[in-house]
C-alpha positions as CSV (number, residue, x, y, z in Angstrom):
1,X,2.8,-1.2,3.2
2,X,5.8,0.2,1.9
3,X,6.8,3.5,3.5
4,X,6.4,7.1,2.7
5,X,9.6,8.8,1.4
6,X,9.2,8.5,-2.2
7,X,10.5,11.2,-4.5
8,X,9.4,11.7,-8.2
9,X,11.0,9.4,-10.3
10,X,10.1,9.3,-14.4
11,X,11.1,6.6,-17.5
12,X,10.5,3.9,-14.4
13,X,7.6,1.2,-14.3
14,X,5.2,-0.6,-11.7
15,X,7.4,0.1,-8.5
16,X,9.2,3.3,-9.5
17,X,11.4,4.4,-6.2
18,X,13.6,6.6,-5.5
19,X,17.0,6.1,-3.2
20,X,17.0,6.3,0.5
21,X,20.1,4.6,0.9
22,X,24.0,4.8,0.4
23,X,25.1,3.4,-3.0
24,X,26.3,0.5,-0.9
25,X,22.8,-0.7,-1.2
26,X,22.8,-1.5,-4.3
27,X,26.0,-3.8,-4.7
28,X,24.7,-5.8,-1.8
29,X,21.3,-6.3,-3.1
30,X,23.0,-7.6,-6.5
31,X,24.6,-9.7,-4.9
32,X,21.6,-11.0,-2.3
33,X,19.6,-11.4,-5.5
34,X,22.0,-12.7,-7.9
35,X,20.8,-16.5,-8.2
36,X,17.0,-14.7,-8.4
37,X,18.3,-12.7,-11.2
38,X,19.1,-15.7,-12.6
39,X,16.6,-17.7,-12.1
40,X,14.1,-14.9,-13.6
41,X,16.0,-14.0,-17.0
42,X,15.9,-18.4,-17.6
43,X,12.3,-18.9,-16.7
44,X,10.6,-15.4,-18.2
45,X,9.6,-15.9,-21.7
46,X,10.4,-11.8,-22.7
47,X,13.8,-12.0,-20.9
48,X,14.8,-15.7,-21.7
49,X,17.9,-15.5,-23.8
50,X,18.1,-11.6,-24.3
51,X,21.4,-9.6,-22.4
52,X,19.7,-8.2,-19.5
53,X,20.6,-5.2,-17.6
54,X,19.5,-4.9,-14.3
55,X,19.3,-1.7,-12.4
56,X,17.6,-1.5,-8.4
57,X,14.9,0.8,-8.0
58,X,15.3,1.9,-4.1
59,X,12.3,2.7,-1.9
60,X,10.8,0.1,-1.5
61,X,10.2,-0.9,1.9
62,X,8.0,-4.8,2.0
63,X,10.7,-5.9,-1.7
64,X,13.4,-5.7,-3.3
65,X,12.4,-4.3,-7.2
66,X,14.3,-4.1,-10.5
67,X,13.9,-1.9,-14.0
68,X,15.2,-4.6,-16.4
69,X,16.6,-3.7,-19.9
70,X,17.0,-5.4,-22.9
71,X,19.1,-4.9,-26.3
72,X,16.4,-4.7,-27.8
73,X,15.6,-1.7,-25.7
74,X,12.1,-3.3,-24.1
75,X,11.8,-2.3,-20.6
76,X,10.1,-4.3,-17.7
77,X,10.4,-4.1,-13.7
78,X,11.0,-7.5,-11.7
79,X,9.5,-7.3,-7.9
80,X,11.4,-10.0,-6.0
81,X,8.6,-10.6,-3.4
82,X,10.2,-11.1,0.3
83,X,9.3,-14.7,1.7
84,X,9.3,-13.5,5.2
85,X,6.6,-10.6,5.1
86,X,4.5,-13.6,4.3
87,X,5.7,-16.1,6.4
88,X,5.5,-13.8,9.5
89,X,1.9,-12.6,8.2
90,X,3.2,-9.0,8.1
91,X,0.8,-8.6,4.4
92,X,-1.1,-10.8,2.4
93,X,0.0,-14.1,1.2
94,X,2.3,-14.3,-1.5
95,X,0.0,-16.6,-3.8
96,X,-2.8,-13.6,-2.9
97,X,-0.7,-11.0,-3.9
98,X,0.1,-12.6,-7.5
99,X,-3.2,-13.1,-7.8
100,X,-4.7,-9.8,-6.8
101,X,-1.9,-8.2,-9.0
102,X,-3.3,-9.8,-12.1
103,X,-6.6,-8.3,-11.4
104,X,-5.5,-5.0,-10.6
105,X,-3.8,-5.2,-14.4
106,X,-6.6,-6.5,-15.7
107,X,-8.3,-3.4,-14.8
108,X,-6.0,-0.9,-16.2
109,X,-5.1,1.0,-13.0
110,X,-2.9,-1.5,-12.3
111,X,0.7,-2.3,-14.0
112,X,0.0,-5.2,-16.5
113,X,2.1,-8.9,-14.7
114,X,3.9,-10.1,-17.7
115,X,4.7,-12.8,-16.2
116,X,4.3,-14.5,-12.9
117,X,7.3,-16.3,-10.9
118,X,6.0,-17.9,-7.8
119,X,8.7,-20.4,-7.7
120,X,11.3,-18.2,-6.9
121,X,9.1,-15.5,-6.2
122,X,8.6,-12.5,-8.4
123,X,6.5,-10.6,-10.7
124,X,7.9,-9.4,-14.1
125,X,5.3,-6.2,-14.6
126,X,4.9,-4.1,-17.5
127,X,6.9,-0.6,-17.6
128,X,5.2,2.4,-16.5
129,X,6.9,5.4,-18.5
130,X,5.1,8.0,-15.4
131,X,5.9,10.1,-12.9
132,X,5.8,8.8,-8.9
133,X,4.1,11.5,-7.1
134,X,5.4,12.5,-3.7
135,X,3.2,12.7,-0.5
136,X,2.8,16.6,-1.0
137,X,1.2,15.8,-4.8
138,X,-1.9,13.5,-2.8
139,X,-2.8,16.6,-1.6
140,X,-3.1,19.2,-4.2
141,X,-6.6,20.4,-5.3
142,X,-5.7,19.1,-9.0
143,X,-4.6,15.2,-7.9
144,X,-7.5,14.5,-5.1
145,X,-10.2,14.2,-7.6
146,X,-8.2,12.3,-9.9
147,X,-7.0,9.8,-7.4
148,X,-10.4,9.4,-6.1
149,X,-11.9,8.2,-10.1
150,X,-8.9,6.6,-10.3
151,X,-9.8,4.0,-6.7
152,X,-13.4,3.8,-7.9
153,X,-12.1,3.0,-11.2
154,X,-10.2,-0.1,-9.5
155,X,-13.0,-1.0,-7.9
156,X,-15.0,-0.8,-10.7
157,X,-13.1,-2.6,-13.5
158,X,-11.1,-5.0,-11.5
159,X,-12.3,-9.1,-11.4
160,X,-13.0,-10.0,-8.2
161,X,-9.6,-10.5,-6.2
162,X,-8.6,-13.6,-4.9
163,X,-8.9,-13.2,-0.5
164,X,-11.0,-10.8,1.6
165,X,-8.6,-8.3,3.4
166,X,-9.8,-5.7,6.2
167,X,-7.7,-3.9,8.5
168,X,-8.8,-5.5,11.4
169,X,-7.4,-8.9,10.4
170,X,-4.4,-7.2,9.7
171,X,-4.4,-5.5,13.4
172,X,-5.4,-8.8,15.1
173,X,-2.3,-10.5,13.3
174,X,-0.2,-8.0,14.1
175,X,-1.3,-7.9,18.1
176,X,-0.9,-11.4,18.1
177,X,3.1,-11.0,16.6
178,X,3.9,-8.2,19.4
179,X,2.1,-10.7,22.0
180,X,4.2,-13.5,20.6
181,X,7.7,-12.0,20.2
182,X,7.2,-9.8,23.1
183,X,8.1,-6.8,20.6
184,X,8.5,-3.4,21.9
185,X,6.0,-0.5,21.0
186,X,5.2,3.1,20.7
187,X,4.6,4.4,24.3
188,X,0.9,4.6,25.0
189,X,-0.1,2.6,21.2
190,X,-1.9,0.0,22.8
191,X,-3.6,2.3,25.5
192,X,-5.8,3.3,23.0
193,X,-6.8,-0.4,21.6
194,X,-10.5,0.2,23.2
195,X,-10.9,3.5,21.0
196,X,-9.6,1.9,18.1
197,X,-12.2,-1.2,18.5
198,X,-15.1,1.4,18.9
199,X,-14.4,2.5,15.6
200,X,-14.6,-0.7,14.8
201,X,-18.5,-1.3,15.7
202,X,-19.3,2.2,14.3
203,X,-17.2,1.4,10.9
204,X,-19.5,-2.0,11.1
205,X,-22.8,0.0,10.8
206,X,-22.8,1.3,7.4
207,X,-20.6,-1.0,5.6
208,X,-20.6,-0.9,2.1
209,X,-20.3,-4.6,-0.4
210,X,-16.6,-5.6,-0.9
211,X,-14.8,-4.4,-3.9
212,X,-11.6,-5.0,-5.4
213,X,-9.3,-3.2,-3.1
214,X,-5.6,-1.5,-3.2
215,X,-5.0,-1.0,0.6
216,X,-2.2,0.9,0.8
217,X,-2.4,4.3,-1.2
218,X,0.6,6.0,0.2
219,X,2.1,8.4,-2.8
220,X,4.9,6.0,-3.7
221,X,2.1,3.7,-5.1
222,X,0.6,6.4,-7.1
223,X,1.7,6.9,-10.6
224,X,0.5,9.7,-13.4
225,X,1.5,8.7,-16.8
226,X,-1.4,10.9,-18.2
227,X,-3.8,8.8,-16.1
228,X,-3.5,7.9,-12.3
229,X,-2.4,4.4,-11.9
230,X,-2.5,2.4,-8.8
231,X,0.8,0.1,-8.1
232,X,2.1,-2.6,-5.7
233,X,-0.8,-5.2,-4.0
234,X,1.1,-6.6,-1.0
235,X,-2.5,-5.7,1.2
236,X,-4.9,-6.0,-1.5
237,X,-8.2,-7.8,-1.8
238,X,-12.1,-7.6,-1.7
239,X,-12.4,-4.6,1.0
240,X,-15.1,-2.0,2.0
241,X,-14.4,0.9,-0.6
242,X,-14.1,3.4,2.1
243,X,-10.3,2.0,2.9
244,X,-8.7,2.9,0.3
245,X,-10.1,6.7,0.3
246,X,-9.8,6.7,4.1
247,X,-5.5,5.3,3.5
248,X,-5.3,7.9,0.7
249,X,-6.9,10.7,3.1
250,X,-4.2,9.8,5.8
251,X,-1.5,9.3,3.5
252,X,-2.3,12.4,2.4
253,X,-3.2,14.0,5.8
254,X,-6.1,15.6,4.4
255,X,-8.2,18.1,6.5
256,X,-11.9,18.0,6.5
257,X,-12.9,20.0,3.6
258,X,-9.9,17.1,1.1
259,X,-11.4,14.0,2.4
260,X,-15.1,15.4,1.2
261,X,-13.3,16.5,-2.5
262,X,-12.3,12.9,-2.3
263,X,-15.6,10.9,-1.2
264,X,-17.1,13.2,-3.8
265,X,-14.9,12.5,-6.9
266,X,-15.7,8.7,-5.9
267,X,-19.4,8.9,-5.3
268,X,-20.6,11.8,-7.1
269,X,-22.1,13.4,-4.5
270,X,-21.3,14.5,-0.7
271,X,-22.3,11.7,1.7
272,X,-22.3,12.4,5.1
273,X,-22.2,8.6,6.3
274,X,-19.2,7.4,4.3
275,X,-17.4,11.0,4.8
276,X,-17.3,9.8,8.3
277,X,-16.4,6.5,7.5
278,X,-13.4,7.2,5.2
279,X,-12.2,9.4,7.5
280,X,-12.6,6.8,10.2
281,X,-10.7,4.0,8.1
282,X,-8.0,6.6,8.0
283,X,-7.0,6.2,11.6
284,X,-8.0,2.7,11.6
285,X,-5.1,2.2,8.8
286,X,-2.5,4.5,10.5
287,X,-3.1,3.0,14.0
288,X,-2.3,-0.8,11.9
289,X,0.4,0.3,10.1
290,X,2.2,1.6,13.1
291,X,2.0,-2.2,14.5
292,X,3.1,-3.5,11.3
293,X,6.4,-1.3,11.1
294,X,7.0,-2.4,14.8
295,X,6.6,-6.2,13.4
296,X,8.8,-5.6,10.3
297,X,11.4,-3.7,12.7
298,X,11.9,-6.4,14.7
299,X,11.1,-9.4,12.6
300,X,12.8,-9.1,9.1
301,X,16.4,-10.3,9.2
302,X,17.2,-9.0,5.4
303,X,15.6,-5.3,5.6
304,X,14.5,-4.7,1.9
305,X,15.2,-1.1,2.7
306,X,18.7,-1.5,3.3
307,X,19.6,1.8,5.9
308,X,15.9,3.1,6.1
309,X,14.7,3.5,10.1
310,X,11.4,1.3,10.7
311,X,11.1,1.8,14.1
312,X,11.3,5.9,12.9
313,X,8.3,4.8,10.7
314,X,6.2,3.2,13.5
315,X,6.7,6.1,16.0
316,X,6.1,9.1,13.2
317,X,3.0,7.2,11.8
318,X,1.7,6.6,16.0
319,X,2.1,10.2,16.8
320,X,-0.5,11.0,13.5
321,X,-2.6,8.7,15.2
322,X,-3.1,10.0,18.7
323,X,-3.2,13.1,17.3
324,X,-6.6,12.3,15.6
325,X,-7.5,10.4,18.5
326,X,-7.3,12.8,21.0
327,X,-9.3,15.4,18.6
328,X,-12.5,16.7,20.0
329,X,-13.8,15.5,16.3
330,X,-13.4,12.1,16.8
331,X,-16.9,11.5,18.8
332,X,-19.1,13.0,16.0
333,X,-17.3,10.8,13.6
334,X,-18.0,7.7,15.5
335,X,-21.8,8.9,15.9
336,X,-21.8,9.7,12.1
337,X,-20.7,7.1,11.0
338,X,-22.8,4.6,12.7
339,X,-26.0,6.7,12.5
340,X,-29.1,4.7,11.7
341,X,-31.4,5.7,8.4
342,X,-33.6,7.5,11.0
343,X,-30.6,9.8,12.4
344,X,-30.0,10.7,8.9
């Protein structure tokens, strides 16, 4: 997960971001990520003995990413991938993410890995000459359906990815840090666990066969370079395909009538079952995330997003979820969503 403040950014590749920080920021990464810089212009066979020019891409809120120039006017981004989201279990597993990355590339929808770094680590990714949509764009009537071909079109064309990630691992881990460290919370966040756990069983019902999944569909990992293409893999892997319309449909905070446009563009047809369920997954994902911002508030010592508020994050993306929670709506999802073929 990497935040939700994006801005349209074009001429940029595979994590285009805009700035949410001083220009301070920038001097202190260089100078973080020096020896990395380093290390990736020796041991990258397209940057290996070329004058580089390195330029931070800001936004980003898991890494710390890079466009890359050389003389020679070729253009690639470097993600330098941050060693403690993994060791603290905040996302997948560094050697899952590389993997997963690869297939997403493979696919199309995906930025192409040039090359992959795990030594140090980083990706060098192909450039992405595209426009970054903002949150506002994953709801407009012309982008919904588009988005939607474009995750079925992941899941479609993408090998198999390397682990198996659902949210509820992901919210286990995460209860498990806050239990741990003793981390402070959202008020009320884990009243609602028990609500949160029957969506669980009723998600459970009508689960669909694993596919090559995204995970995190906020708008800052949608690009449009004439086709929609589908960037950054930190929670990727074989998933239910519902998540990653449910995550776009909360990302987007799409109403009722958005999340069906979306579920159709994907299936074809309206289906009642797995309207209920994406829209289900949606709070499942926005109740998780919360958690994880409180883990990466309190756990990261070198914020990749030097300046940006995590805390902020957790509490704005809480108050989305007991929203839904409290709606009078939320019963007849549950009840749709795990209706046998008999209620149907």
């Amino acid at each position: 997960m990497t935040g939700t403040t994006s801005e349209p950014v074009t001429g940029m590749a595979s994590e285009p971001v805009t700035a949410i920080a001083g220009e301070g920021a920038a001097s202190t990464a260089d100078q973080r990520f020096a020896g990395q810089m380093e290390q990736v212009g020796a041991a990258a066979e397209v940057l290996r003995g070329r004058r580089l020019d390195w330029r931070q891409l800001f936004g980003g809120l898991a890494h710390v990413t890079y466009a890359v120039s050389t003389e020679a006017g070729d253009h690639y981004v470097v993600k330098f991938l941050t060693q403690e989201m993994d060791d603290f279990g905040l996302m997948i597993p560094i050697d899952d993410l590389i993997a997963n990355t690869v297939a997403a590339g493979e696919s199309g929808v995906g930025a192409r890995v040039v090359q992959a770094l795990p030594e140090i680590p980083a990706l060098v990714l192909e450039f992405i000459d595209g426009r970054t949509l903002e949150t506002a764009d994953l709801a407009r009537a012309d982008y919904i359906p588009r988005i939607g071909r474009a995750i079925r079109d992941l899941h479609a064309k993408a090998p198999p990815m390397r682990n198996a990630t659902v949210i509820w691992k992901f919210l286990d881990d995460y209860l498990v840090l806050i239990d741990k460290h003793s981390l402070k919370c959202p008020p009320g966040i884990l009243g609602w666990l028990p609500t949160v756990r029957r969506i669980q069983t009723a998600l459970a019902v009508n689960a669909l066969p694993p596919v090559p999944s995204n995970n995190d569909l906020l708008a800052k990992n949608v690009m449009d370079d004439g086709r929609i293409r589908i960037i950054d893999y930190d929670f990727s892997g074989m998933n239910d395909p519902m998540f990653d319309v449910g995550d776009l449909a909360m990302e987007g905070d799409y109403d009722p009538d958005q999340i069906r446009v979306a579920c159709t563009a994907y299936f074809g047809v309206h289906d009642p079952v797995q309207y209920a369920r994406a829209s289900l997954f949606g709070i499942a994902a926005q109740y998780t995330w919360s958690l994880l911002f409180v883990g990466m508030d309190a756990l990261l010592t070198d914020s990749p997003a030097e300046g940006f508020d995590y805390w902020q994050e957790a509490s704005s993306r809480w108050d989305w979820t007991r929203a839904k929670l409290e709606d009078r709506s939320l019963e007849s999802l549950i009840a749709a969503a795990g209706a046998g073929p008999q209620s149907r």
